[in-house]
C-alpha positions in Angstrom: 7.4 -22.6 -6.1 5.1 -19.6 -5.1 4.3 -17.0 -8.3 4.9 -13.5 -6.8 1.8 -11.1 -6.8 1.5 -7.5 -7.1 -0.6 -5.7 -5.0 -2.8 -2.5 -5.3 -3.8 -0.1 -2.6 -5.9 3.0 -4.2 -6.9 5.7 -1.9 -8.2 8.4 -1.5 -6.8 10.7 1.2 -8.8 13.4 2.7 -8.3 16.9 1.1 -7.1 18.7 4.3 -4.2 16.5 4.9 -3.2 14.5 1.6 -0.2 17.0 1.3 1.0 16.2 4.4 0.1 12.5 3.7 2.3 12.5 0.1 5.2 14.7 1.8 5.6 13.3 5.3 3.7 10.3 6.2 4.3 8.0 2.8 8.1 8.0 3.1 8.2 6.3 6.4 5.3 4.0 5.1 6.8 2.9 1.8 10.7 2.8 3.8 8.9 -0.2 6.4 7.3 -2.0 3.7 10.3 -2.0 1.5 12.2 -3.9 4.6 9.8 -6.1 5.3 10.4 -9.8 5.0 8.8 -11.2 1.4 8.6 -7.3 0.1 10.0 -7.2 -3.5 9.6 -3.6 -4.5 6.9 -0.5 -2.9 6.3 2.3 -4.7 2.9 4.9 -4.6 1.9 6.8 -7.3 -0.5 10.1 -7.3 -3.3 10.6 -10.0 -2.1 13.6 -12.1 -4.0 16.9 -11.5 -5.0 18.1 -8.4 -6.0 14.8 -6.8 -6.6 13.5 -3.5 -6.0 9.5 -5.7 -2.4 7.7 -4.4 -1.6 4.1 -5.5 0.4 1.6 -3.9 1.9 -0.8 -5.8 3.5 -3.5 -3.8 5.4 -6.6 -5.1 5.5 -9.5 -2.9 7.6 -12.7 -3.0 3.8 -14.7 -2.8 0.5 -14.2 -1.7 1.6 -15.7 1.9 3.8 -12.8 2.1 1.3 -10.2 0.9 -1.1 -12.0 3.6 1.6 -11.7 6.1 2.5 -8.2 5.4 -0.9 -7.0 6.0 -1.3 -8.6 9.3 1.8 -7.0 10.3 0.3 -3.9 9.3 -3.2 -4.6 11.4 -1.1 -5.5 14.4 0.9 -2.4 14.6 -2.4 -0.2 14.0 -1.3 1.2 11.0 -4.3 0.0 8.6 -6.7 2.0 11.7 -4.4 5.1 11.1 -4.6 4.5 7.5 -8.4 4.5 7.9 -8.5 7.6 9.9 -6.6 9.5 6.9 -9.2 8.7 3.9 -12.2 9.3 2.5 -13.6 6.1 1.3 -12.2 2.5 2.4 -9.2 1.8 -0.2 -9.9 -0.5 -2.9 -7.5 -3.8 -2.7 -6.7 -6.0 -5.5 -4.1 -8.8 -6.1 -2.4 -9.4 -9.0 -0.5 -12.6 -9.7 2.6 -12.6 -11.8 1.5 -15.5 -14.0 -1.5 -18.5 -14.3 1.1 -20.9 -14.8 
């Protein structure tokens, strides 16, 4: 049986727009992945202070999922758009449940 992984998406959106990013454009990104097929929970966090920092924290029923959910994502576009919103390429890391 497949270990479920958590998986973390730090960026950094661009000053001029990271309002607009947090108040408009996150909703409708966290609602799709939350539907999607193998998606156990999406949230996104944002560094305290002034900060431009927002982390998603995605749990996924496997890695194939995870894998699967991110090519879903680079067919629609949505990791180009993504692109176009931050300042640095976002930082990906995986993080499995358990060794076992």
């Amino acid at each position: 049986m497949a270990n479920e992984v958590t998986v973390t998406v730090l960026v950094d959106v661009k000053p001029e727009i990271v309002e607009k990013f947090w108040n408009e454009i996150l909703p409708g990104l966290l609602a799709d992945t939350r539907v999607f097929e193998g998606v156990l929970s999406a949230r996104a966090v944002r560094q305290v202070g002034p900060s431009n920092k927002i982390l998603f924290i995605d749990v996924f029923r496997s890695a194939k999922a995870a894998d699967d959910y991110f090519d879903w994502r680079r067919q629609r576009g949505d990791l180009d758009t993504l692109l176009s919103m931050v300042s640095v390429p976002p930082e990906i890391s995986m993080w499995p449940l358990s060794t076992e």
